[in-house]
mmCIF file of the N, C-alpha and C atoms, coordinates in Angstrom:
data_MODEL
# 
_entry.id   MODEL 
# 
loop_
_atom_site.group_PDB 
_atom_site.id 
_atom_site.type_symbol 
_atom_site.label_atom_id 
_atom_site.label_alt_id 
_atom_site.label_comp_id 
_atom_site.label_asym_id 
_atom_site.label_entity_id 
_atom_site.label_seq_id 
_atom_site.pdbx_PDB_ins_code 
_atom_site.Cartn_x 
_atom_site.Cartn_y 
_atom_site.Cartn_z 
_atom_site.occupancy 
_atom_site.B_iso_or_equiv 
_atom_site.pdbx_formal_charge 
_atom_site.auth_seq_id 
_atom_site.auth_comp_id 
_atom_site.auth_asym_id 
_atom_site.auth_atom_id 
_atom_site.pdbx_PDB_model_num 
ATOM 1   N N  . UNK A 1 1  ? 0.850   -1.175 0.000  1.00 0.00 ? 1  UNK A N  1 
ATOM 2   C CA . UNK A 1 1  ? 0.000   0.000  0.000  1.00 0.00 ? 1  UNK A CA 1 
ATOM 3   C C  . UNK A 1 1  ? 0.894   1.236  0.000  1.00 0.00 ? 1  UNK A C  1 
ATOM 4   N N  . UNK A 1 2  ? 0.710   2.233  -0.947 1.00 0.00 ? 2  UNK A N  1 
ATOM 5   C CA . UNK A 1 2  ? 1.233   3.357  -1.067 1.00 0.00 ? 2  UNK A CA 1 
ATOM 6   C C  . UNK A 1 2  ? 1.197   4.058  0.461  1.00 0.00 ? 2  UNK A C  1 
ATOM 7   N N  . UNK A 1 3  ? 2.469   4.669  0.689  1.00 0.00 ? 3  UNK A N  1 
ATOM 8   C CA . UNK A 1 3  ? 2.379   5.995  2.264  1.00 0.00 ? 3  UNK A CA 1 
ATOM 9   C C  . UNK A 1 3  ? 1.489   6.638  1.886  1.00 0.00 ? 3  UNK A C  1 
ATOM 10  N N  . UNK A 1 4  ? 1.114   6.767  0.837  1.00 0.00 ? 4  UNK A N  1 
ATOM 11  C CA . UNK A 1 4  ? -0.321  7.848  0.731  1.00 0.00 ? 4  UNK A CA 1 
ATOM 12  C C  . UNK A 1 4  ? -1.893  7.433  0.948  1.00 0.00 ? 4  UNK A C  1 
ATOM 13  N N  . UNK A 1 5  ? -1.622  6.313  0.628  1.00 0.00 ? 5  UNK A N  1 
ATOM 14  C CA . UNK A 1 5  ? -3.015  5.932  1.329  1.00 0.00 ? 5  UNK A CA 1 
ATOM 15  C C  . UNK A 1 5  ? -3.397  5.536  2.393  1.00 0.00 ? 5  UNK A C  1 
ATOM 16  N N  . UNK A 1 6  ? -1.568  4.812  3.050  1.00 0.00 ? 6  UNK A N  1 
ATOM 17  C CA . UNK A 1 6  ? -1.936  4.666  3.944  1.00 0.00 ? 6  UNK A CA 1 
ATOM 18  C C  . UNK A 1 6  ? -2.351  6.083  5.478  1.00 0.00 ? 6  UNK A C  1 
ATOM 19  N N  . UNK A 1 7  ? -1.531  6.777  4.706  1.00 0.00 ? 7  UNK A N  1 
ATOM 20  C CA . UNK A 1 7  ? -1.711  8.087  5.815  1.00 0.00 ? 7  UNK A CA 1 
ATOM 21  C C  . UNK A 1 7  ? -3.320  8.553  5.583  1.00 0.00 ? 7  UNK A C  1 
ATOM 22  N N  . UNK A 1 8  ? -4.069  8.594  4.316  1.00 0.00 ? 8  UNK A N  1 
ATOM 23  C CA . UNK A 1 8  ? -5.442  9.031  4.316  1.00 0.00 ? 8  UNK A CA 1 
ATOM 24  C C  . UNK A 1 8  ? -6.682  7.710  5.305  1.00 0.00 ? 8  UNK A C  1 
ATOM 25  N N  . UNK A 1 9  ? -6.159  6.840  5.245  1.00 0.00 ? 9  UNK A N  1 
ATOM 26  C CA . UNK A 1 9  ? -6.608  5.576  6.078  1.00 0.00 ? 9  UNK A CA 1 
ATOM 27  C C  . UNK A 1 9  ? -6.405  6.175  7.400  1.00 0.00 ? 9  UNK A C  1 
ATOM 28  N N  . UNK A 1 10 ? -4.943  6.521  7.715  1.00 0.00 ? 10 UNK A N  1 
ATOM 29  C CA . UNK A 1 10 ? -4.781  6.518  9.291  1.00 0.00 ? 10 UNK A CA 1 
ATOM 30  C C  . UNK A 1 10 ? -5.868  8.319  9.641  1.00 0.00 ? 10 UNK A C  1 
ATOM 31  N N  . UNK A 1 11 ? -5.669  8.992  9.043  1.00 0.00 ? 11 UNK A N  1 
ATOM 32  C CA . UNK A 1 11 ? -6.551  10.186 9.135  1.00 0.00 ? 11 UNK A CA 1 
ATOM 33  C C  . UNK A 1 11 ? -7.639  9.718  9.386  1.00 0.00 ? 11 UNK A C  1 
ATOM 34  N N  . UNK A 1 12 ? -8.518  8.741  7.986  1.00 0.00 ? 12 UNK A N  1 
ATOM 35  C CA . UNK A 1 12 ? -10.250 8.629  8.435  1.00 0.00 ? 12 UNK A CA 1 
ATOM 36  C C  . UNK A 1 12 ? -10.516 8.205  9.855  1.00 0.00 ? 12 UNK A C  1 
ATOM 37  N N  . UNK A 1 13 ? -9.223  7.131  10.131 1.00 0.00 ? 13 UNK A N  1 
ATOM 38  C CA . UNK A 1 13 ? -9.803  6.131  11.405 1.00 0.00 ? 13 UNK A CA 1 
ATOM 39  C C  . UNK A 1 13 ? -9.488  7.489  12.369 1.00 0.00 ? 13 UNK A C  1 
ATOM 40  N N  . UNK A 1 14 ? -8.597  8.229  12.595 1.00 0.00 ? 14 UNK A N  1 
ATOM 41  C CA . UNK A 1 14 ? -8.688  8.971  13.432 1.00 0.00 ? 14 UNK A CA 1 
ATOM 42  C C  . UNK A 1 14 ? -9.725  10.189 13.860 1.00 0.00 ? 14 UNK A C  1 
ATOM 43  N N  . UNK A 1 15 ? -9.915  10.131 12.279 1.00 0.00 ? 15 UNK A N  1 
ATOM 44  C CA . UNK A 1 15 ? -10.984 11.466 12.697 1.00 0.00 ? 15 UNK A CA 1 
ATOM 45  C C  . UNK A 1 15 ? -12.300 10.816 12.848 1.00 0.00 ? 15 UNK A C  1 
ATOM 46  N N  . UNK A 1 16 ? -12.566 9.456  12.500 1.00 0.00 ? 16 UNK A N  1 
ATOM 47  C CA . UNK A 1 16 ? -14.000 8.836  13.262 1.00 0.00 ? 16 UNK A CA 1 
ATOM 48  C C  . UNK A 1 16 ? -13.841 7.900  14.702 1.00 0.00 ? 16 UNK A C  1 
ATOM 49  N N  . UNK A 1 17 ? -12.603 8.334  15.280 1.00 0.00 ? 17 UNK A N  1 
ATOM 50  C CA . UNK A 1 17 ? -12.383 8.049  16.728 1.00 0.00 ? 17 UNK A CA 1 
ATOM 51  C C  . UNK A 1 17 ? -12.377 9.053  17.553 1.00 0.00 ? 17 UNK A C  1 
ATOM 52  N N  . UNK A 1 18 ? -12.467 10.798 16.886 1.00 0.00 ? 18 UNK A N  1 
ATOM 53  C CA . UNK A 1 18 ? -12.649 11.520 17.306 1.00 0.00 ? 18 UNK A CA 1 
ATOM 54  C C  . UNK A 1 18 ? -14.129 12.077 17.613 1.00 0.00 ? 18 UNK A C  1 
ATOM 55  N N  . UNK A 1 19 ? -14.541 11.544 16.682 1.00 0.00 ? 19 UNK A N  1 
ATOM 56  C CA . UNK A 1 19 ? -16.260 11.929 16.215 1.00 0.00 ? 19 UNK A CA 1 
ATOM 57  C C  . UNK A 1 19 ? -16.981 10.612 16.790 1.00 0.00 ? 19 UNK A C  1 
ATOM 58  N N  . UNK A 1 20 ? -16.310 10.008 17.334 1.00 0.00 ? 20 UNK A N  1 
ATOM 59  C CA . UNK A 1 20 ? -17.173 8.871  18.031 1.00 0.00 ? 20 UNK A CA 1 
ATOM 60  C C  . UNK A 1 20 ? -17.346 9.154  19.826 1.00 0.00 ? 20 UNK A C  1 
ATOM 61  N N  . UNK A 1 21 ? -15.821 9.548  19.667 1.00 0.00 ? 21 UNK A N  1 
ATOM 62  C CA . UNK A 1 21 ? -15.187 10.426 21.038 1.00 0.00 ? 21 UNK A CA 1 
ATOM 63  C C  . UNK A 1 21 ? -16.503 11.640 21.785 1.00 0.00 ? 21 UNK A C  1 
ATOM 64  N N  . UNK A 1 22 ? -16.650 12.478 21.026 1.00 0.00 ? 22 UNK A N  1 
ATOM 65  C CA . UNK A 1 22 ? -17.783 13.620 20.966 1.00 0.00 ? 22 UNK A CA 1 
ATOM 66  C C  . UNK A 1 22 ? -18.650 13.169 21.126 1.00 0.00 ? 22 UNK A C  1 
ATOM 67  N N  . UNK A 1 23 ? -19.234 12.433 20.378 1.00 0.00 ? 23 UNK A N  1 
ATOM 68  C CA . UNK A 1 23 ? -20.823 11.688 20.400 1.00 0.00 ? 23 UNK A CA 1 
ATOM 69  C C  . UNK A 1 23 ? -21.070 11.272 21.452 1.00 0.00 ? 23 UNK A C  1 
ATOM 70  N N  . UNK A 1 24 ? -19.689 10.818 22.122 1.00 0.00 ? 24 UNK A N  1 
ATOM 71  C CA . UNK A 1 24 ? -19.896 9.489  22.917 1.00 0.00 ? 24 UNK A CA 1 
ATOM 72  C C  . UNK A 1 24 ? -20.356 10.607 24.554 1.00 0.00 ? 24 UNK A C  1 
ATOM 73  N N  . UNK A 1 25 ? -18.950 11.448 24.456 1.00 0.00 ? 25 UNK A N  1 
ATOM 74  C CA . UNK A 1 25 ? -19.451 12.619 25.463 1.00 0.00 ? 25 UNK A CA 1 
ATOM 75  C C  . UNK A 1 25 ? -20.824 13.744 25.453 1.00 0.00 ? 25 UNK A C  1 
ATOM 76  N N  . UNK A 1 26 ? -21.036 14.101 24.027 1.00 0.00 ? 26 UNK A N  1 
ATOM 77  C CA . UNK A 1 26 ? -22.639 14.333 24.254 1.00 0.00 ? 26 UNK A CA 1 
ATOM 78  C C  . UNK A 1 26 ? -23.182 13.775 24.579 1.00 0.00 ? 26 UNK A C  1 
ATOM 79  N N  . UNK A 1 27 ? -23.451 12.668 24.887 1.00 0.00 ? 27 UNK A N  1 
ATOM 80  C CA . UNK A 1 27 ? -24.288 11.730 24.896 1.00 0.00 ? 27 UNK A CA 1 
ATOM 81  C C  . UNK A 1 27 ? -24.859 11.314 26.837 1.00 0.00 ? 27 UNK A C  1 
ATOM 82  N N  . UNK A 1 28 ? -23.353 11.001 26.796 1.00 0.00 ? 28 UNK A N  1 
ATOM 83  C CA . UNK A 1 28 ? -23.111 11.707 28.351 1.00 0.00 ? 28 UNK A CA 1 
ATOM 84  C C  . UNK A 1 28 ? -23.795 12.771 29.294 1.00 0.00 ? 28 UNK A C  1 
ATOM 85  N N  . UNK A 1 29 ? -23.202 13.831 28.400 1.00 0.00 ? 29 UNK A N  1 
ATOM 86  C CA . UNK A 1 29 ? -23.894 15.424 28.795 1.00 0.00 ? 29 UNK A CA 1 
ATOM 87  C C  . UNK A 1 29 ? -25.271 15.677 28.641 1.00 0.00 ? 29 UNK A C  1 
ATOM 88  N N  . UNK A 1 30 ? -25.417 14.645 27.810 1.00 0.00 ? 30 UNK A N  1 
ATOM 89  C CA . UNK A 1 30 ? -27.343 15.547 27.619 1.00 0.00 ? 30 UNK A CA 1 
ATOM 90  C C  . UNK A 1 30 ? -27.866 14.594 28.777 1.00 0.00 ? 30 UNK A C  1 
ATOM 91  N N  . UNK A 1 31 ? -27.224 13.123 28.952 1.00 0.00 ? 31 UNK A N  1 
ATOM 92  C CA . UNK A 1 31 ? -28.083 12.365 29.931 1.00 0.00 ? 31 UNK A CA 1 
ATOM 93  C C  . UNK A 1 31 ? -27.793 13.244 31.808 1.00 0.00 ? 31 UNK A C  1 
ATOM 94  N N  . UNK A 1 32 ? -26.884 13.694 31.884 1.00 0.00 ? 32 UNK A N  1 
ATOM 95  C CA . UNK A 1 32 ? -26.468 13.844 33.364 1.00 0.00 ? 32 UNK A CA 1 
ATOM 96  C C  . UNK A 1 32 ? -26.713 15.208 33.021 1.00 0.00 ? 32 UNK A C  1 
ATOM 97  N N  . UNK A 1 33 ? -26.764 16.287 32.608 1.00 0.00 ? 33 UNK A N  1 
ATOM 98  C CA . UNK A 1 33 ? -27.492 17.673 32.338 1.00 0.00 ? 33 UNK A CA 1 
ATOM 99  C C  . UNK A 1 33 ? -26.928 18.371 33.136 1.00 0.00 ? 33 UNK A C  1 
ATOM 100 N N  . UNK A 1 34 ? -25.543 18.547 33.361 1.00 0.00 ? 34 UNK A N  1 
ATOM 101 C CA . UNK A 1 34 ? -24.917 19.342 34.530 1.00 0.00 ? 34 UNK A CA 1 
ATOM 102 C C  . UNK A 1 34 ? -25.181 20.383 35.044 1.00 0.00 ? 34 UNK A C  1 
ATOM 103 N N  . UNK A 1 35 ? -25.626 21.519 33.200 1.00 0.00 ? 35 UNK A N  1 
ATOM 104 C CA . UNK A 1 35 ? -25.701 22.993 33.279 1.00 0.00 ? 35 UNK A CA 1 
ATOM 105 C C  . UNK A 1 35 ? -27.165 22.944 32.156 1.00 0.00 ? 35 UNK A C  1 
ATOM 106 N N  . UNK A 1 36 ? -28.269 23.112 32.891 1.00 0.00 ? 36 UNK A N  1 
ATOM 107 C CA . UNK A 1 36 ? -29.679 23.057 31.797 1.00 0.00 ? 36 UNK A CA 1 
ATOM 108 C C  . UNK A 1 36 ? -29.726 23.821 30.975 1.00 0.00 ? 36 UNK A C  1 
ATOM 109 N N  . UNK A 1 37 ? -29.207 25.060 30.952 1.00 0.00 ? 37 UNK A N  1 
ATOM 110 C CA . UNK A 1 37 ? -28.616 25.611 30.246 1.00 0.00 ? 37 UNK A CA 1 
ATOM 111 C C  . UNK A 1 37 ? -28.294 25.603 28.649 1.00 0.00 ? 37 UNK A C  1 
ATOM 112 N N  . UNK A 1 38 ? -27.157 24.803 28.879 1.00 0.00 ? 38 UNK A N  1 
ATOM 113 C CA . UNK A 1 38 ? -26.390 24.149 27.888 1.00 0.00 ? 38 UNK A CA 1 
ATOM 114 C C  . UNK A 1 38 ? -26.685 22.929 27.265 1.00 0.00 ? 38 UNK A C  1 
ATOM 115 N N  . UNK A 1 39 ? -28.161 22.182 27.120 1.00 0.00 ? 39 UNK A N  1 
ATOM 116 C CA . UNK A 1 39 ? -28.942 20.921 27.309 1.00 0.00 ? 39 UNK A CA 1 
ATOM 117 C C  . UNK A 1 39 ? -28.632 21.151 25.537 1.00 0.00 ? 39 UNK A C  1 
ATOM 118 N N  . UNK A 1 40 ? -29.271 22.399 25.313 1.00 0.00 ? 40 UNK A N  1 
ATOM 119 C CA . UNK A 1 40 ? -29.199 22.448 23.062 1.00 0.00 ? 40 UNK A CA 1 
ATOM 120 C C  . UNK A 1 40 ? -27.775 22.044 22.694 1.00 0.00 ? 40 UNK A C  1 
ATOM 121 N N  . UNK A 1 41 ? -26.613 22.667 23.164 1.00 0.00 ? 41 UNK A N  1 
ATOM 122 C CA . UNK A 1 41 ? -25.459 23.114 23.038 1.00 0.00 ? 41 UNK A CA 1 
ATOM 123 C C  . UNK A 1 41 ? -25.188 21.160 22.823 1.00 0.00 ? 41 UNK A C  1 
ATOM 124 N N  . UNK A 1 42 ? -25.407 20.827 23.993 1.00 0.00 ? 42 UNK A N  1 
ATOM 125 C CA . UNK A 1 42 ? -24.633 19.218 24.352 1.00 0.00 ? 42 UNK A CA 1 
ATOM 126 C C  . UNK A 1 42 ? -25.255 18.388 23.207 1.00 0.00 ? 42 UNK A C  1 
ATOM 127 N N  . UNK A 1 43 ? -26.753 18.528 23.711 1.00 0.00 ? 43 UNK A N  1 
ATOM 128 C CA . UNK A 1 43 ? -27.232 17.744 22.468 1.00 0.00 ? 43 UNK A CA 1 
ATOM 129 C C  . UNK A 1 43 ? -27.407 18.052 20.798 1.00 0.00 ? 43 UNK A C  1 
ATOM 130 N N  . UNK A 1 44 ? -27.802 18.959 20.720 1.00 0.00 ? 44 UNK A N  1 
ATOM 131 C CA . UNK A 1 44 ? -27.319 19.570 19.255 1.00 0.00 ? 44 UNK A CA 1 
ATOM 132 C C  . UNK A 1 44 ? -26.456 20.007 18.128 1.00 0.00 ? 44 UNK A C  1 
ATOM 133 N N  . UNK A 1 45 ? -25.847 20.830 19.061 1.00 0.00 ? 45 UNK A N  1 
ATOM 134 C CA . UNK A 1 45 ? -24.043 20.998 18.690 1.00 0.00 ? 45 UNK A CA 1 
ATOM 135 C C  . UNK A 1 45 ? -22.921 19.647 18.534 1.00 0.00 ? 45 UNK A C  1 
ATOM 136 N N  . UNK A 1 46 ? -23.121 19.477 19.655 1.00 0.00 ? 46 UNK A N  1 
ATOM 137 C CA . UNK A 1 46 ? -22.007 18.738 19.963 1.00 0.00 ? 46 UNK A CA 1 
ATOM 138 C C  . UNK A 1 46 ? -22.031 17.011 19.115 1.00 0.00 ? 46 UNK A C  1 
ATOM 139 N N  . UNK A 1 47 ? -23.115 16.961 19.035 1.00 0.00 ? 47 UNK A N  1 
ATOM 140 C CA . UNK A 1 47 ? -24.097 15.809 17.902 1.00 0.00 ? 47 UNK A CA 1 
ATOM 141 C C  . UNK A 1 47 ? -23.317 16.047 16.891 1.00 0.00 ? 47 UNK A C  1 
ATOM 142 N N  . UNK A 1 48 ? -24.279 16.925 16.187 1.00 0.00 ? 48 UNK A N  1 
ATOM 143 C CA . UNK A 1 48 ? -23.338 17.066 14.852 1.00 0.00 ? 48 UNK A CA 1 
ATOM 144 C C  . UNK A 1 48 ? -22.359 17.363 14.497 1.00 0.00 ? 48 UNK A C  1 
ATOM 145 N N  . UNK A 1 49 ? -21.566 17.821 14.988 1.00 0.00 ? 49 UNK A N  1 
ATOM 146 C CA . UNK A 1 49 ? -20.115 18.069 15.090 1.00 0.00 ? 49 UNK A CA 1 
ATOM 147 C C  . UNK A 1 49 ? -19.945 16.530 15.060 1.00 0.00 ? 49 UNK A C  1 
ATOM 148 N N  . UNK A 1 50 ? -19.980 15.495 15.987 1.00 0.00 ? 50 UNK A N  1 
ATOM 149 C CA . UNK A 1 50 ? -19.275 13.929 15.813 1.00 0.00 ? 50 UNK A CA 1 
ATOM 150 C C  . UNK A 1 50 ? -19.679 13.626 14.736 1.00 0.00 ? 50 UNK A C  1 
ATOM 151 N N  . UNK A 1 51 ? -20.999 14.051 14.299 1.00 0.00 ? 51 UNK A N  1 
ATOM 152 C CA . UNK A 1 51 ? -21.573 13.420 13.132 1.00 0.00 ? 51 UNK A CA 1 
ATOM 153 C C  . UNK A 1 51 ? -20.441 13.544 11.910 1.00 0.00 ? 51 UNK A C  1 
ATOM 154 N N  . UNK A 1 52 ? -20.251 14.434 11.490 1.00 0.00 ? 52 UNK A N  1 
ATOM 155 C CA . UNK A 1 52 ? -19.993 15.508 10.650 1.00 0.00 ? 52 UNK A CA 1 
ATOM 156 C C  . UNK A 1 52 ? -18.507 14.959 10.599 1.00 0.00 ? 52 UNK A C  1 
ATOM 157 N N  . UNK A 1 53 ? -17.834 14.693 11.450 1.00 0.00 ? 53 UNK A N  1 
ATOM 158 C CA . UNK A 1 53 ? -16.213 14.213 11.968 1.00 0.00 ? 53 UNK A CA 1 
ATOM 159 C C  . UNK A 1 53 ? -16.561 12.458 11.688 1.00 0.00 ? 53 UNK A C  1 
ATOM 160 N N  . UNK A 1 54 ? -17.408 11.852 11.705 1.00 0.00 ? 54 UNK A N  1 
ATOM 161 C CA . UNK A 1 54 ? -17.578 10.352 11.561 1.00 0.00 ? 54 UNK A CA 1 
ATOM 162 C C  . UNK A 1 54 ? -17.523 10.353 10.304 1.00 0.00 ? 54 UNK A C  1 
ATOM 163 N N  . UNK A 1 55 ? -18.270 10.829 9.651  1.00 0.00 ? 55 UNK A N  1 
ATOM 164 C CA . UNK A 1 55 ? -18.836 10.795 8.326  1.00 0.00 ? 55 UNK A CA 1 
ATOM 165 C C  . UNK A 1 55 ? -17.277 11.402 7.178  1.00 0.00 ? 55 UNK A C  1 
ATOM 166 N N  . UNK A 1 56 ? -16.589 12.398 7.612  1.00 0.00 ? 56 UNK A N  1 
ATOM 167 C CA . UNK A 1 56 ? -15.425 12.907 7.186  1.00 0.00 ? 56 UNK A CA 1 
ATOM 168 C C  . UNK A 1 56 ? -14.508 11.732 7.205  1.00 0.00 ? 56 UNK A C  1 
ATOM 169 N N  . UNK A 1 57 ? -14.780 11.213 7.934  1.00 0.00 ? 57 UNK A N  1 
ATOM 170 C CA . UNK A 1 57 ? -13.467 9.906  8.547  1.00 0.00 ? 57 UNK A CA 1 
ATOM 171 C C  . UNK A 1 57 ? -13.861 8.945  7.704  1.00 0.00 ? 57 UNK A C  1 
ATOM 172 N N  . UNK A 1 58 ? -14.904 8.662  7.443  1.00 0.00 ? 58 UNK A N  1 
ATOM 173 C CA . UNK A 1 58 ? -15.192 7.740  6.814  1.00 0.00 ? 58 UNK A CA 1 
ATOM 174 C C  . UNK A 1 58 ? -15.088 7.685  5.010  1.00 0.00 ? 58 UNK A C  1 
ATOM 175 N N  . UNK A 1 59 ? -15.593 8.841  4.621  1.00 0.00 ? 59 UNK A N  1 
ATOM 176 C CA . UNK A 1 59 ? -14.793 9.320  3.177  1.00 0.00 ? 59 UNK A CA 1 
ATOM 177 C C  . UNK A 1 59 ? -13.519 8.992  3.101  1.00 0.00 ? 59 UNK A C  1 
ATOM 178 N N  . UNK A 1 60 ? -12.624 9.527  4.088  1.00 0.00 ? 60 UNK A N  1 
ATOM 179 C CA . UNK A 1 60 ? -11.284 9.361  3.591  1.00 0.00 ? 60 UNK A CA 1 
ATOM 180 C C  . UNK A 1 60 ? -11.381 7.890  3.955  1.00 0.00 ? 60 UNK A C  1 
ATOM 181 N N  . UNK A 1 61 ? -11.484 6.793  4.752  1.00 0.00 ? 61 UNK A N  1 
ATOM 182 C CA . UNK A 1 61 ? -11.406 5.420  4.756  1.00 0.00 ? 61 UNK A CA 1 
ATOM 183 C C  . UNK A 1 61 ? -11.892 4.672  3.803  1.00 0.00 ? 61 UNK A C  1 
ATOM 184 N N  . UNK A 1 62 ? -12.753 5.081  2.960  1.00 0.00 ? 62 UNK A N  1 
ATOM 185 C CA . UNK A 1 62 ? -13.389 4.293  2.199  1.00 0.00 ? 62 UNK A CA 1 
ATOM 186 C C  . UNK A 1 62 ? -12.984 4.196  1.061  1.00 0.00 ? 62 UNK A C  1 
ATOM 187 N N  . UNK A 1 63 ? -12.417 6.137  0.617  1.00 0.00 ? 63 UNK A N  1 
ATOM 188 C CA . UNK A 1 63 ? -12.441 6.561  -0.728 1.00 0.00 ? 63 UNK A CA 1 
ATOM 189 C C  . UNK A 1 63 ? -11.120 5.719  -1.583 1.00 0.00 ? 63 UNK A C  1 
# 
């Protein structure tokens, strides 16, 4: 395997271990609700953002 693919491989997996990472802590945050406040922020934001970082990761892994 070319260093070039393999470095776009090691990127996807990283950036959908990051975006799994997020999810995993929103997920967290919206259940234990520290600051009610911030309930949109945890669950909304912070959602799609992993989303968005899974889905990126996964282009480059696949492509």
């Amino acid at each position: 395997m070319p260093a070039n693919l393999a470095k776009r491989q090691f990127n996807g997996i990283l950036l959908m271990v990051i975006g799994a990472f997020i999810g995993f802590i929103s997920c967290v945050l919206s259940l234990i609700n520290p600051i009610p406040e911030f309930y949109g922020i945890f669950l909304y934001g912070l959602t799609s953002i992993a989303i968005i970082l899974a889905l990126i990761g996964l282009y480059f892994l696949l492509e």
